[in-house]
VOGU-3710 file (C-alpha; in Angstrom, 3 decimals, decimal comma):
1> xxxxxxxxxx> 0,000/0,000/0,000  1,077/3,201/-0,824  1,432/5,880/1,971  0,712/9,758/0,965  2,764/12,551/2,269  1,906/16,022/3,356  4,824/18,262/3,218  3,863/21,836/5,095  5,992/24,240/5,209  5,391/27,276/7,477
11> xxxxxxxxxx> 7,125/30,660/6,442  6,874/33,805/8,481  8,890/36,845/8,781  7,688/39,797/11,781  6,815/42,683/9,871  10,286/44,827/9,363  12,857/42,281/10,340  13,759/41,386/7,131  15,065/45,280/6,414  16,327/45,657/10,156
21> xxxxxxxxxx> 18,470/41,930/8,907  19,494/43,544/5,833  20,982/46,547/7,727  22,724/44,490/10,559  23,109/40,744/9,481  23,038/41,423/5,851  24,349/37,848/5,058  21,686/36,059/7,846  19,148/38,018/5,585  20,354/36,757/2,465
31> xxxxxxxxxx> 20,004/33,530/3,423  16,355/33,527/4,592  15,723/35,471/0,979  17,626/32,692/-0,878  16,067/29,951/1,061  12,566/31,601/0,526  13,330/31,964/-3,617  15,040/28,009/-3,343  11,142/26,505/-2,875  9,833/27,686/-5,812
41> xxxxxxxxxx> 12,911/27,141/-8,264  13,446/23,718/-6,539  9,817/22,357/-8,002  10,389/23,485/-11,434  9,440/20,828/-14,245  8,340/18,774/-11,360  4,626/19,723/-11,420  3,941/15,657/-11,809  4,348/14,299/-8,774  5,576/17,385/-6,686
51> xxxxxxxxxx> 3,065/18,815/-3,711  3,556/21,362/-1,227  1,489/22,905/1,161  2,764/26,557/2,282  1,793/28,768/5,257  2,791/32,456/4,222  1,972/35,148/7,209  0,641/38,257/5,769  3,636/40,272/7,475  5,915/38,240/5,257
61> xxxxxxxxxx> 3,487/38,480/2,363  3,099/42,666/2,986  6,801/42,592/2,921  7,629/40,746/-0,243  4,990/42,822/-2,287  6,146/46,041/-0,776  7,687/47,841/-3,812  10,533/49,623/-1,464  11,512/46,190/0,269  11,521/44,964/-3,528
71> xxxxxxxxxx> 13,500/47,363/-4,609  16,015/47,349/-1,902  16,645/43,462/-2,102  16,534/43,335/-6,032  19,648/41,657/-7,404  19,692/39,149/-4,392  16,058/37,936/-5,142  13,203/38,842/-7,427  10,273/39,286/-5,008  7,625/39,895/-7,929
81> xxxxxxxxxx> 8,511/36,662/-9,629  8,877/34,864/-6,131  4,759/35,570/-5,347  4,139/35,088/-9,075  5,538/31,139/-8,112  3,677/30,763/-5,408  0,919/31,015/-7,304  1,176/27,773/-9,222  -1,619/25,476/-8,170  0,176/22,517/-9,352
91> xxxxxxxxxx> 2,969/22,326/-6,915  1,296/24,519/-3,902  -1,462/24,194/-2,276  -1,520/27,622/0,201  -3,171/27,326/3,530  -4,861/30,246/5,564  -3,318/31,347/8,857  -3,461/35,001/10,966  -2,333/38,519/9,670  0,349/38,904/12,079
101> xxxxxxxxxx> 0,955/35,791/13,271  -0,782/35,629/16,907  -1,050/32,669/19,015  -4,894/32,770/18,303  -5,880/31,088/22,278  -4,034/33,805/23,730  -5,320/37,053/21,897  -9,199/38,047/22,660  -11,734/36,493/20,946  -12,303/39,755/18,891
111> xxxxxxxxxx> -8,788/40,122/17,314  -8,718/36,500/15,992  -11,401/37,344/13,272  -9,518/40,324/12,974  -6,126/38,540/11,758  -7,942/35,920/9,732  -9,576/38,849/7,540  -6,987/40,952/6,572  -4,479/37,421/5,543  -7,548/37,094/3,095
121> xxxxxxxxxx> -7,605/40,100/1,943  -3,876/40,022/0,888  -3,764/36,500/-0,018  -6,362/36,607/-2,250  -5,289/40,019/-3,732  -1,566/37,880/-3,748  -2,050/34,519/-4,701  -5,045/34,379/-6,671  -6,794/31,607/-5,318  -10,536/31,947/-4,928
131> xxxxxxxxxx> -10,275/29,273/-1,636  -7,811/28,250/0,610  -9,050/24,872/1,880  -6,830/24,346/5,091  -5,495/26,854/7,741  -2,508/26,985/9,849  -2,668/28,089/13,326  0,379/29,842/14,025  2,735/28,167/16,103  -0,214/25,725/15,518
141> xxxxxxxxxx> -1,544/27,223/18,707  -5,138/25,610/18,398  -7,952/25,397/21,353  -11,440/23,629/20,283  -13,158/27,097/20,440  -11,541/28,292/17,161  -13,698/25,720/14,662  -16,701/28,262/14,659  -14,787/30,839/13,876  -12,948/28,433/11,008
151> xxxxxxxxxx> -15,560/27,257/9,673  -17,427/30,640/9,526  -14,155/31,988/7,543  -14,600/28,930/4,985  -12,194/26,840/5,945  -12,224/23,031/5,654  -9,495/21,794/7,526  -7,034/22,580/10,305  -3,236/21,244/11,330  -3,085/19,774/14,845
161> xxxxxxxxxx> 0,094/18,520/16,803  0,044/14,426/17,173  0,624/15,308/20,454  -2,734/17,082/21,838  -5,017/14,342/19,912  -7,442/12,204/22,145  -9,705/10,104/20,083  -13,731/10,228/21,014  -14,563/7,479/19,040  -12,052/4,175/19,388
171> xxxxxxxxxx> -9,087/3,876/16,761  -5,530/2,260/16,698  -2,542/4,614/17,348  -2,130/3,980/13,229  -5,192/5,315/12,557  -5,145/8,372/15,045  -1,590/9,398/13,525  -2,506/9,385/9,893  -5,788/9,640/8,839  -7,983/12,964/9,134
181> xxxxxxxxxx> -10,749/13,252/11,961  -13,928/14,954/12,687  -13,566/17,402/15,596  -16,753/19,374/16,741  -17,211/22,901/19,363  -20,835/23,259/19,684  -22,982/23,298/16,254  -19,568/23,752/13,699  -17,451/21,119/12,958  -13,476/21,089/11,240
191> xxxxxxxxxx> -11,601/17,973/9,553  -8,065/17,874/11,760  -4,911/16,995/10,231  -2,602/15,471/12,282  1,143/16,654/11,922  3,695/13,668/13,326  5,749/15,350/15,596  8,728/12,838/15,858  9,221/12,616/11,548  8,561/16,044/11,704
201> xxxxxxxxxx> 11,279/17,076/14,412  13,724/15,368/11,783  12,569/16,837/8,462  13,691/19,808/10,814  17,188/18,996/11,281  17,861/16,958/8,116  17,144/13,144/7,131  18,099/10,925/5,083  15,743/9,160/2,608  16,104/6,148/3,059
211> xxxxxxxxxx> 15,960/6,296/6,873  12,535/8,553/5,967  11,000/5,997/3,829  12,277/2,688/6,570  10,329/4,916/9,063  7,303/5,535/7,768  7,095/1,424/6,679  7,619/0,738/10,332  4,642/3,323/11,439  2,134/2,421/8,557
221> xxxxxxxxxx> 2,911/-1,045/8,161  -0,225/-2,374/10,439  -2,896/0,240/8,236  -5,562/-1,398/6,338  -6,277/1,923/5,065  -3,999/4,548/2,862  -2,268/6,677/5,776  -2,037/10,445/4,970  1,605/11,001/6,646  2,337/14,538/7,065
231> xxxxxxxxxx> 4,917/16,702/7,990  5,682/20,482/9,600  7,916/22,614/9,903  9,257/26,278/9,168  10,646/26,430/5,608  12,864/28,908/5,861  14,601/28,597/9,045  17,452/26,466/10,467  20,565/25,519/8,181  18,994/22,529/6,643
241> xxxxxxxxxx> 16,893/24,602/4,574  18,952/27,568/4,485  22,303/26,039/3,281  23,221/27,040/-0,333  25,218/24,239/-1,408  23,278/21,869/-3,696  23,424/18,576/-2,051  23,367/19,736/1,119  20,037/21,262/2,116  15,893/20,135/2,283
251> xxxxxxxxxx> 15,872/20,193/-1,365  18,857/18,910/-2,852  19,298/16,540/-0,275  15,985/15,057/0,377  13,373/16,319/-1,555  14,366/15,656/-5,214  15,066/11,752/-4,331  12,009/11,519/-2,484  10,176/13,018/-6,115  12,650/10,048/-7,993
261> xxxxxxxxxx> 11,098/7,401/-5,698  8,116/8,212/-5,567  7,941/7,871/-9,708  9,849/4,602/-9,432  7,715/1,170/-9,542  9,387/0,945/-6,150  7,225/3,186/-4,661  5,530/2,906/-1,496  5,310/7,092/-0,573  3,853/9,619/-3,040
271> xxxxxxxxxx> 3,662/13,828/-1,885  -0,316/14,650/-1,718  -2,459/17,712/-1,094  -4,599/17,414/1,432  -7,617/18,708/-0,551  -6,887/15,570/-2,885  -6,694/13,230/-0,006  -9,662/14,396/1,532  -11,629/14,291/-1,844  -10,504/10,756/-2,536
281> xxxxxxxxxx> -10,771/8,975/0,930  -12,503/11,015/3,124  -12,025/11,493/7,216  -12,288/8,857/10,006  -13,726/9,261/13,405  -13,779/11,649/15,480  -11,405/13,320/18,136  -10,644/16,217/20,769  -7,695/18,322/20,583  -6,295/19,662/23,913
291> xxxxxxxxxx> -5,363/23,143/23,876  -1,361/23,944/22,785  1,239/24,852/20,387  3,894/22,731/18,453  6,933/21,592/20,265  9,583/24,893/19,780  13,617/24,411/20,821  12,847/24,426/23,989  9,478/23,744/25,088  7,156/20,794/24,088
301> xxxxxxxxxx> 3,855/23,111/24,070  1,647/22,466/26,650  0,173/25,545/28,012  2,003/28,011/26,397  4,644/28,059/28,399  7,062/29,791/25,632  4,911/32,304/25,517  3,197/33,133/29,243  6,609/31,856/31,318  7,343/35,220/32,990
311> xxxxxxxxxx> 5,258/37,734/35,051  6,063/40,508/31,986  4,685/37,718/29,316  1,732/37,325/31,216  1,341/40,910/31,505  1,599/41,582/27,930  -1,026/39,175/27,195  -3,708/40,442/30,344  -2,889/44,241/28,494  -3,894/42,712/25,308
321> xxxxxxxxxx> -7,566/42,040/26,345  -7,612/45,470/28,138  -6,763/47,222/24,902  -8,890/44,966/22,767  -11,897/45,401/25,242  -11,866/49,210/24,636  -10,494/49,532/20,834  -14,047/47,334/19,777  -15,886/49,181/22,347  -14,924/52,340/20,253
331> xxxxxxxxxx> -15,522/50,677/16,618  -18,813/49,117/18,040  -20,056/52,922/19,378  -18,696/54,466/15,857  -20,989/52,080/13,983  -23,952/53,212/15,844  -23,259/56,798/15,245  -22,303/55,799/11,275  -18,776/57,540/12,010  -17,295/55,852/8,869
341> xxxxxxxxxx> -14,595/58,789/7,670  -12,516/61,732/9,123  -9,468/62,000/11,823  -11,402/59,797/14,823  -12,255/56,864/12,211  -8,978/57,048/11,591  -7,916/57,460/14,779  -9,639/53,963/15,434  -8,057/52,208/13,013  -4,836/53,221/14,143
351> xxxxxxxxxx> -5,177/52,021/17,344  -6,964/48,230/16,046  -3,777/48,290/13,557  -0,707/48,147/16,351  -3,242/46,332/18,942  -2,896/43,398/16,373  1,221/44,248/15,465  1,442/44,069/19,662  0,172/40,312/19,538  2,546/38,672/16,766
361> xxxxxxxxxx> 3,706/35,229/18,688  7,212/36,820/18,154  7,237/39,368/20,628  6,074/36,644/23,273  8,552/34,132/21,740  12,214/35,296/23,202  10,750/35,395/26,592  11,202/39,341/27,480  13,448/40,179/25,160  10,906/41,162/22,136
371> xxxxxxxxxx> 8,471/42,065/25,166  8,942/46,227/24,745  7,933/45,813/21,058  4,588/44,865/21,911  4,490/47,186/24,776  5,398/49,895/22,390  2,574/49,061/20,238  -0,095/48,800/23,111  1,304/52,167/23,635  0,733/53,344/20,102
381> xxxxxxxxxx> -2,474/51,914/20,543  -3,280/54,082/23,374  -2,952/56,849/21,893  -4,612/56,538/19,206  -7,577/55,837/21,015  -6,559/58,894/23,083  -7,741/61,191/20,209  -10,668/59,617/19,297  -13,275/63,427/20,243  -16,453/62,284/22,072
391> xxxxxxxxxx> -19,233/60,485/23,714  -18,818/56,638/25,499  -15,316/56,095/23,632  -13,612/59,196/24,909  -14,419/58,270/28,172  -12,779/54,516/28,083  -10,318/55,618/25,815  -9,165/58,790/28,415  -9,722/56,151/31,319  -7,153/53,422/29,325
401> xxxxxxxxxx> -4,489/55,903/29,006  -4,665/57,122/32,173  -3,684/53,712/33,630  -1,514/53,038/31,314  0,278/56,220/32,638  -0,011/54,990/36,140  1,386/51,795/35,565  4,490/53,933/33,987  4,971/55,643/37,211  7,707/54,985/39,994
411> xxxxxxxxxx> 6,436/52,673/43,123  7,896/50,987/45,580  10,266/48,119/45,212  8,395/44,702/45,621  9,504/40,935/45,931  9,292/38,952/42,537  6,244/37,036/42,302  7,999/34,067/40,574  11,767/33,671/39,154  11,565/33,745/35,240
421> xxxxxxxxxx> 11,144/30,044/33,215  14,286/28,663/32,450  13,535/29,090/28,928  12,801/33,036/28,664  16,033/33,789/27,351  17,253/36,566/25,081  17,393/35,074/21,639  21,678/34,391/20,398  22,134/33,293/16,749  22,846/29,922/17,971
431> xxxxxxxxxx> 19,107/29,880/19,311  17,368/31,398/15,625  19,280/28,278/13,882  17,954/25,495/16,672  14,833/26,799/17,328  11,923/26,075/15,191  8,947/28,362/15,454  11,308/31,539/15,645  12,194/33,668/13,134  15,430/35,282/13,355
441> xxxxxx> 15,830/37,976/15,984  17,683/40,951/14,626  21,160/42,640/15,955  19,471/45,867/16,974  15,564/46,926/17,896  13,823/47,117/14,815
//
């Protein structure tokens, strides 16, 4: 029997570290360019059996079709022609994810719809695609509340870590692993995909074929139905798929014999969308999914700890709902008085636009150390909403600056609550190659 694969590949750059790279780690940049501009030309002339599934966050997206950024990197890579190749249907299949790349169970329920509407509206306006089928929770922070929300955005399947799956109706550990599941929150329902973390963890760090192929024989060999095998990881990140030396990356290395083999009469592993699987064999049983992330360098994802491990973490995320609470108070109370133009519409949008840059997963990702970024935007935020004229919003928007101001002021030294997680670190360059859900953190604030 012949076992499909699922390659994802999950590429995200925080809006403006690409051009703060450029400036300070000119050749780290180049690298994430070349490795970005390697996935297309890779697949060339191998539209037959080649598929690829591609997560592209709309900062990264904003960024490669911003005609300054294009200009600035032209002669190193072609950004135009880069998003023109991710456009071919035959060797991509593009899923959905968030604007700015939040962990979706830790922002407020109102920013989530938020991020997933503006990565439409640049993904369509990029990619040309009149549906994306499957969606990628970044840092594929998932909770069971998100389906309606899914489902209400069109989308027809999720990505799930093997980890955080508990079967509700009985299956083998074969068929739990690799074949997609019904998961239900209330009324709304979502077809899972389950992403192996231990074949995953090594398409990381760089396999060999054969040991690839041995592996998933061993895993699959006890299905009586064809397993869906798939594998995640950042595309872009980590020298495997950085390195430039043919024969010695993802690619090179890996990729092109796994296309060879899988044309052979040999066969017993062929690449697959997901929307083909799905079309062809359907889903199998159904299953919970226990809130949590993928495993990152140093944490295996339960409860968030990369993200909520020190008292200033947790604060960023508590001053997150705050915000949120009064920035949709405001849009709500425009609506109602049809304020649709002029300086506090504006003003409003302003202050929704760095609320959602304050909650990309990367400024809660190097423990405190990307921390004052999203503080600076909550700030921004702030103010905004500071000069938004009259009525209801005024009032919560003068009363949210105000204790933002307070909580600026000097007090009293006080014991630590708690000693910081062992893994809130700052970020080296040693820690942007390991890591996997990281992007790279630049040599100076951006």
């Amino acid at each position: 029997m012949i076992a499909h694969h699922a390659l994802v590949l999950n590429l995200h750059q925080p809006l403006g570290n690409l051009q703060a790279l450029l400036e300070h780690q000119t050749w780290e940049a180049k690298e994430i360019l070349f490795a970005l501009d390697r996935i297309p030309r890779s697949l060339w002339g191998q539209e037959d059996v080649a598929r690829v599934h591609l997560s592209l966050s709309g900062t990264l997206l904003e960024t490669l079709s911003d005609p300054a950024f294009q200009q600035q990197v032209y002669g190193i890579v072609d950004c135009g022609s880069l998003l023109w190749h991710f456009q071919n249907q035959s060797l991509f299949e593009v899923v959905g994810t968030g604007y700015y790349h939040p962990v979706l169970p830790l922002i407020p329920e109102a920013d989530r719809k938020e991020h997933l509407r503006r990565w439409l509206g640049i993904a369509h306006h990029l990619l040309w695609r009149p549906r994306f089928q499957g969606f990628w929770p970044p840092e594929m922070g998932f909770s069971m509340e998100l389906i309606p929300l899914l489902r209400a955005f069109g989308y027809r399947y999720v990505f799930v870590d093997s980890e955080h799956i508990e079967p509700v109706t009985e299956m083998t550990w074969q068929e739990m692993r690799y074949r997609p599941h019904i998961a239900r929150h209330g009324d709304a329902e979502i077809v899972v995909i389950v992403r192996d973390r231990e074949l995953s963890d090594a398409q990381e760090s760089g396999m060999d074929l054969g040991w690839f192929l041995n592996e998933v024989a061993e895993r699959t060999k006890w299905c009586d139905f064809p397993p869906l095998v798939t594998t995640c990881t950042d595309g872009e990140n980590g020298g495997w798929f950085r390195n430039v030396t043919e024969g010695a990356n993802f690619w090179s290395a890996f990729y092109h014999p796994l296309l060879d083999h899988a044309r052979s009469e040999e066969a017993i592993l062929r690449p697959t969308f997901i929307s083909d699987y799905l079309d062809t064999h359907g889903v199998h049983g159904e299953v919970r999914v226990r809130t949590g992330a993928w495993n990152t360098g140093w944490h295996h994802g339960l409860g968030f700890t990369q993200w909520t491990g020190s008292e200033r973490q947790r604060q960023a995320l508590a001053d997150f709902a705050e915000v949120s609470r009064v920035v949709h108070d405001a849009r709500w109370y425009a609506g109602e008085r049809g304020l649709t133009e002029g300086p506090e519409a504006e003003a409003m949008e302003r202050a929704l636009d760095h609320l959602l840059k304050a909650e990309t997963s990367c400024n809660l990702f190097w423990g405190e150390a990307w921390v004052p970024r999203a503080e600076a935007e909550l700030q921004a935020s702030r103010d905004a909403l500071a000069q938004v004229g009259s009525g209801a919003t005024a009032i919560a928007a003068e009363t949210l600056v105000e204790d933002s101001r307070a909580e600026e002021a000097p007090e009293p030294p006080r014991p630590t609550l708690e000693p910081l997680a062992p893994e809130t670190h700052a970020p080296t360059a040693e820690d942007a190659s390991a890591s996997r859900i990281r992007t790279s953190a630049p040599a100076t604030p951006l």
